[in-house]
C-alpha positions as CSV (number, residue, x, y, z in Angstrom):
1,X,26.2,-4.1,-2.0
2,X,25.6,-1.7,0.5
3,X,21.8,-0.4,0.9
4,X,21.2,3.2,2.6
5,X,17.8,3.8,4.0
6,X,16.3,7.0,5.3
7,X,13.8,7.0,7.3
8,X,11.1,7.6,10.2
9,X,10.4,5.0,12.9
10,X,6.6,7.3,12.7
11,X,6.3,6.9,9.2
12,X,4.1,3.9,7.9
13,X,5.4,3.3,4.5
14,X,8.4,3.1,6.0
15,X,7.8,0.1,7.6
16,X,5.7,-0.9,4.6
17,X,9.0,0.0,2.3
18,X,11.5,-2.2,4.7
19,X,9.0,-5.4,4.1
20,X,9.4,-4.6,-0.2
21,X,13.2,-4.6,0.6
22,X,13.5,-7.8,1.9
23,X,11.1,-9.4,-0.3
24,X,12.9,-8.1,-3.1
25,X,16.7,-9.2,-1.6
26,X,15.4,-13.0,-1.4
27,X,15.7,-13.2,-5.2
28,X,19.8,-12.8,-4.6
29,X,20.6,-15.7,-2.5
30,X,24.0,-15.9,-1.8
31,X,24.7,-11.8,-2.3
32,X,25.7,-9.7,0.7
33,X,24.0,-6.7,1.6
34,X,25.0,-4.0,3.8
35,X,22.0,-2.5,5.5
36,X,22.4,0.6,7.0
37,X,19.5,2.7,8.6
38,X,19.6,6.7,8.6
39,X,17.4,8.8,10.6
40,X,14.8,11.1,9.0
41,X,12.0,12.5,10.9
42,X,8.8,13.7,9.1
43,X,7.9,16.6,12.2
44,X,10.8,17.3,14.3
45,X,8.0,20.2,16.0
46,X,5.9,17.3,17.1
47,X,5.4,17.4,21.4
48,X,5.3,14.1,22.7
49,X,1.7,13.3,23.5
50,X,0.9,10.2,25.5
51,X,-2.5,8.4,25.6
52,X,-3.4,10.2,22.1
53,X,-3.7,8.0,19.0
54,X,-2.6,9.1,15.7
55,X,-6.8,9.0,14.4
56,X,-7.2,12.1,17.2
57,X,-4.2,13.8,16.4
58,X,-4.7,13.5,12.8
59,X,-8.2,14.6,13.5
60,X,-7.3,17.5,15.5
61,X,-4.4,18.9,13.5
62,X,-6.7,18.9,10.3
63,X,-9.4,19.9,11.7
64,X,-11.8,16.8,11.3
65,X,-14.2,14.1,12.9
66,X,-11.7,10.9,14.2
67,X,-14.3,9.1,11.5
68,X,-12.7,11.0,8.9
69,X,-9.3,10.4,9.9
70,X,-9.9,7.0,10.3
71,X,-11.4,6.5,6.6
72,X,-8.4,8.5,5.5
73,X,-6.1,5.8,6.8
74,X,-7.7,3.0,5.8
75,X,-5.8,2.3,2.7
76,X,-2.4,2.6,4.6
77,X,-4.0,-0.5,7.0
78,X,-4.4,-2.4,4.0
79,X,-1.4,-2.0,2.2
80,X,0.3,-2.4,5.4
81,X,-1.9,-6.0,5.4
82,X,-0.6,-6.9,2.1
83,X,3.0,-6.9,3.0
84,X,2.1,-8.8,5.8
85,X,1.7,-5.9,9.0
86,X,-1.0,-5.2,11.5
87,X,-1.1,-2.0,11.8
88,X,-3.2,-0.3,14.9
89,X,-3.1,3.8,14.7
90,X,-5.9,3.6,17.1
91,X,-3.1,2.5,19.8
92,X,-0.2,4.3,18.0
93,X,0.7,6.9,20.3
94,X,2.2,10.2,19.3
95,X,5.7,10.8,20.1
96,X,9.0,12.6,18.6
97,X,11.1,10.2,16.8
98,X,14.2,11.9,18.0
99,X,15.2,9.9,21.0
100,X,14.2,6.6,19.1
101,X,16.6,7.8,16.5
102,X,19.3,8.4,19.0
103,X,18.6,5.0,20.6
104,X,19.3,3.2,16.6
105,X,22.5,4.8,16.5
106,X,23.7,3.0,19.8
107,X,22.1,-0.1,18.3
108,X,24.2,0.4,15.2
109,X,27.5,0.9,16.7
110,X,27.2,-2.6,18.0
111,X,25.7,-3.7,14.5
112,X,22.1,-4.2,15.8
113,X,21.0,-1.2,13.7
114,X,18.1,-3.5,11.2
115,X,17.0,-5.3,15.0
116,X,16.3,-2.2,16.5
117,X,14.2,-0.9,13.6
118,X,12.2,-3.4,13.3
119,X,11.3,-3.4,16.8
120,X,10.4,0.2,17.2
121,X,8.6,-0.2,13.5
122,X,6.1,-3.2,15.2
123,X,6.3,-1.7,19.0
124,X,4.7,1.9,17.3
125,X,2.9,0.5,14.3
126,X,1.3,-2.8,15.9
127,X,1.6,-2.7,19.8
128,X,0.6,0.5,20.6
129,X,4.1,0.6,22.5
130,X,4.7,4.8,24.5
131,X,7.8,5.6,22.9
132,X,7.6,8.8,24.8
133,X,8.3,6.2,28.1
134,X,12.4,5.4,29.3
135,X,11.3,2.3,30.5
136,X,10.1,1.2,27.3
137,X,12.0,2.3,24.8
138,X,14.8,0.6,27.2
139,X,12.8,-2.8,27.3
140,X,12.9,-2.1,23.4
141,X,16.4,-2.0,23.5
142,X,16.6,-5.2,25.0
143,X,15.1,-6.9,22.9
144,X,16.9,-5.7,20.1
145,X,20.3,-7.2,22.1
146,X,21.6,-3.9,23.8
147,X,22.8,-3.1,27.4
148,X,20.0,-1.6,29.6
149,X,22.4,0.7,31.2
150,X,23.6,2.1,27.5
151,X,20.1,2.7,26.5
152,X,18.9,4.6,29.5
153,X,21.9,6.6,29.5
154,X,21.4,7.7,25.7
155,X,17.3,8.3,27.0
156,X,18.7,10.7,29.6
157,X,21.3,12.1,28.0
158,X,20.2,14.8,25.0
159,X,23.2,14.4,23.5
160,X,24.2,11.5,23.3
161,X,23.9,10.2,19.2
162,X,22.4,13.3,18.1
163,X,25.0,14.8,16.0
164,X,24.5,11.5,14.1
165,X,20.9,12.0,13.9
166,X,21.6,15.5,12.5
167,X,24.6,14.6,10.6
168,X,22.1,11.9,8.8
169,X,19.2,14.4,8.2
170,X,21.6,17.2,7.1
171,X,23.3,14.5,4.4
172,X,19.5,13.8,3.2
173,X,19.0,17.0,2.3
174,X,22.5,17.8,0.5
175,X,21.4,14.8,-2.0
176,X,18.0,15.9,-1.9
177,X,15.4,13.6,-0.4
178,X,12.4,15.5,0.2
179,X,10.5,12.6,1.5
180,X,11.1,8.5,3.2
181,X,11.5,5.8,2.8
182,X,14.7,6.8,0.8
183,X,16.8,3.8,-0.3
184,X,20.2,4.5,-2.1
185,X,22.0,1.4,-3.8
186,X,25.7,1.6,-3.5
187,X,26.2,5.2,-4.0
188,X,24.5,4.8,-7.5
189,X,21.0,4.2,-7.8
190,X,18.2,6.2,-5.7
191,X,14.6,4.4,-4.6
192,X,12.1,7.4,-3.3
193,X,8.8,5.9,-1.4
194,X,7.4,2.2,-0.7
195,X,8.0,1.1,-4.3
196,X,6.6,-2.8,-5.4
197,X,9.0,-5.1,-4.5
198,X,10.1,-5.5,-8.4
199,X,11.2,-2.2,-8.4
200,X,13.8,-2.7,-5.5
201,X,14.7,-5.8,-7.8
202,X,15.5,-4.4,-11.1
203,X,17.2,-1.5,-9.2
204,X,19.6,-4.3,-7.6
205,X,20.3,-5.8,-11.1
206,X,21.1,-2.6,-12.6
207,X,23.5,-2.1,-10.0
208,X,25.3,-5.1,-10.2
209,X,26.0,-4.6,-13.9
């Protein structure tokens, strides 16, 4: 069965949503799923800002006190903590997505496409990692298994991967996903948002009918 996910390495129920997913496939032992990650990003406008936490920039683009912001995400914190994430938007820096997206690509053309997301999900959500810095998104890329030299190339190359990144945002839009996590089941069955894990299972079952 192959699984389609769009989504934002920015976007916390994302992360939250990938954690239901695999939950859910440990009830099929034995089945074979074909993950494949999509990009999606929530603000393309955003500038990258480094040293600013997503409490101030929340704060600032809403027009509140970084004690409001922070009480606003406090039930993404603990959701995140049920599913078994740390999440830290006091060190989450701001950043565009876009070359992180570009960098996922490379990773899935050598099949490391679910390594790499994971890593830039827990290097933004959890470590606080500047994903607006070439040197770490290309220690990032290491770790996920790529070539050093491939990742800095696709850093400083703008072009590199992005008509895959568009080609994925324009085909979200054509079948009409207005918001991520997005997770389409062989073509057949649609998942919209960071649904309970028995969600993700009964949507399997019904496919496998």
């Amino acid at each position: 069965m192959k699984i389609e996910i769009w989504s934002d390495i920015m976007c916390p129920f994302c992360y939250i949503g990938k954690r239901q997913l695999e939950t859910a496939l440990k009830e099929f032992p034995g089945n074979d799923f074909e993950i494949e990650w999509k990009s999606f990003q929530l603000d393309p406008t955003i500038t990258p800002q480094s040293g600013k936490d997503v409490y101030t920039f929340l704060a600032e683009r809403k027009g509140i006190s970084v004690e409001q912001s922070i009480e606003m995400h406090k039930g993404v914190v603990e959701r995140a903590k049920s599913v078994g994430l740390d999440y830290h938007f006091d060190k989450a820096i701001i950043s565009n997505s876009l070359t992180a997206h570009r960098i996922i690509h490379l990773a899935k053309a050598k099949n490391l496409g679910d390594e790499m997301e994971e890593i830039f999900f827990k290097a933004y959500f959890t470590d606080g990692k500047d994903l607006n810095d070439t040197q770490t998104l290309i220690e990032l890329g290491i770790q996920a298994g790529l070539d050093s030299n491939e990742v800095k190339e696709v850093v400083e190359n703008e072009n590199l991967y992005l008509r895959d990144v568009k080609g994925d945002i324009k085909e979200a839009q054509e079948i009409g996903v207005q918001g991520v996590p997005f997770f389409v089941f062989d073509r057949k069955y649609a998942v919209s948002g960071a649904q309970p894990v028995e969600a993700f299972v009964n949507t399997i079952k019904e496919v496998q009918k």
